[in-house]
N, C-alpha and C positions, 0 to 999 in steps of 0.2 A: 397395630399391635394391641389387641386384648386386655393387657396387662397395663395397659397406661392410661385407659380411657378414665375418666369420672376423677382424677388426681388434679387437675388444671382445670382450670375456665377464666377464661378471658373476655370479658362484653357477655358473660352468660354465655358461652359456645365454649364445647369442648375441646381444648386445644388438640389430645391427640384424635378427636374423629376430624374438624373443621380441618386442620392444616399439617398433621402430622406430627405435631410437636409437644413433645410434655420434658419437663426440668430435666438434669442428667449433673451429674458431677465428675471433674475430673480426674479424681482417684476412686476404686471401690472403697468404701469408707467413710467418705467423706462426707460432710453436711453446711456444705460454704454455700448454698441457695438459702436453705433458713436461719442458717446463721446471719447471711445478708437480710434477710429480710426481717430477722426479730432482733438484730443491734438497734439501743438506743440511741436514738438521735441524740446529739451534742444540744442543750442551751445556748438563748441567746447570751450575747450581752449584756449585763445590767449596766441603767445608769447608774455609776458612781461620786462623789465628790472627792477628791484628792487634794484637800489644804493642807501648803506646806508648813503652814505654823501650827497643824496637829498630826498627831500619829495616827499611822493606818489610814482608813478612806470610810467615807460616811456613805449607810445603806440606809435603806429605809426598814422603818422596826418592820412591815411585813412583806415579804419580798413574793414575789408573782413570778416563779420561773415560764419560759416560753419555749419550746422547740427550733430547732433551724431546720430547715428545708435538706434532706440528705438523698445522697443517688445511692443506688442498687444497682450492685451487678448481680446479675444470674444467666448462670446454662441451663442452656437449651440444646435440646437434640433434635433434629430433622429426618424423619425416618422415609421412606415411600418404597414399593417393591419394584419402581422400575426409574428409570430418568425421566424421563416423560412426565410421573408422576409427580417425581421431587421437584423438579422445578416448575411446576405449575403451583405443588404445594409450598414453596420460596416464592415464588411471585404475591402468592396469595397473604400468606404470612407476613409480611414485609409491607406490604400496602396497607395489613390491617394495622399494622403496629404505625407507623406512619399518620395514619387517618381516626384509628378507635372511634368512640362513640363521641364525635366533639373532640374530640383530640384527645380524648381520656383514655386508658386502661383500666378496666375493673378488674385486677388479678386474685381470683379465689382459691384459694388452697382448703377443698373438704378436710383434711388430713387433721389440719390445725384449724382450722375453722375461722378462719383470716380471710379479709379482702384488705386488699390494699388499691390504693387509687393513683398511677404512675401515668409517665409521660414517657414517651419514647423518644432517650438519646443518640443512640447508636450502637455500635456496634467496635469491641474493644477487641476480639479473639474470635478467628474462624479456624476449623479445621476437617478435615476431610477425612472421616471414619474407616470410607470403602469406597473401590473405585468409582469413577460412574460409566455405569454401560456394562455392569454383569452384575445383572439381577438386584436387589435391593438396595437401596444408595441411602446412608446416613454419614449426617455431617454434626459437630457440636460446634456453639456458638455463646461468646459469655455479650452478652446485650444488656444496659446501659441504659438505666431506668433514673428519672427524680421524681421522688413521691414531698409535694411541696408543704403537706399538711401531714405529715408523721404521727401514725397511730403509738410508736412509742417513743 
């Protein structure tokens, strides 16, 4: 599909030429991939002191907030014009995601001009678009990322 190439890259490879895949959302409207993916990550913990012979809890005069490590979900759509091609293009897709560069993801979005650097967890939501075995086969999938160093 035309229309979705140069939007994804993953390891530097164009998700919709390499394997057929570029982001999709479950309602038209909707924007829950970059919304997932430009939520702030939650703060660690600070250490605290909590003495009960004073009030409140003692910080220090300058405090160093930290990020926590947060997972991403995002869809994905799996497009191909025949069977044959879809699942050669899910074999393919699934092994990269699995193995990446070192086990990394480099997920670029030109759009927003974002990389992010994730991990493949799995796989929370599949569903089956259009049949398979007449003519073009797409399926959507929300897949199951930790990005352990949070750009926000």
């Amino acid at each position: 599909m035309e229309i979705t190439k140069g939007l994804l890259y993953i390891n530097d490879k164009d998700a919709a030429q390499e394997w057929g895949v570029f982001l999709t959302e479950k309602k038209e409207g909707e924007w829950t991939n970059y919304e997932a993916l430009l939520k702030p990550s939650t703060t660690k913990e600070l250490t605290v002191v909590d003495n009960p012979d004073a009030d409140g809890e003692e910080l220090p005069e300058e405090i160093e907030l930290h990020l926590q490590a947060r997972d991403v979900e995002l869809y994905f759509c799996l497009w191909a014009e025949s069977a044959q091609a879809y699942f050669v293009n899910y074999g393919r897709f699934f092994t990269m995601l699995r193995t990446g560069k070192d086990g990394w993801l480099e997920v670029r979005l030109p759009e927003i001009d974002r990389t992010f650097r994730l991990r493949y967890l799995g796989a929370t939501e599949t569903e089956q678009l259009t049949p398979i075995g007449e003519g073009g086969v797409c399926s959507r999938m929300r897949l199951k990322f930790r990005e352990p160093k949070p750009l926000y």
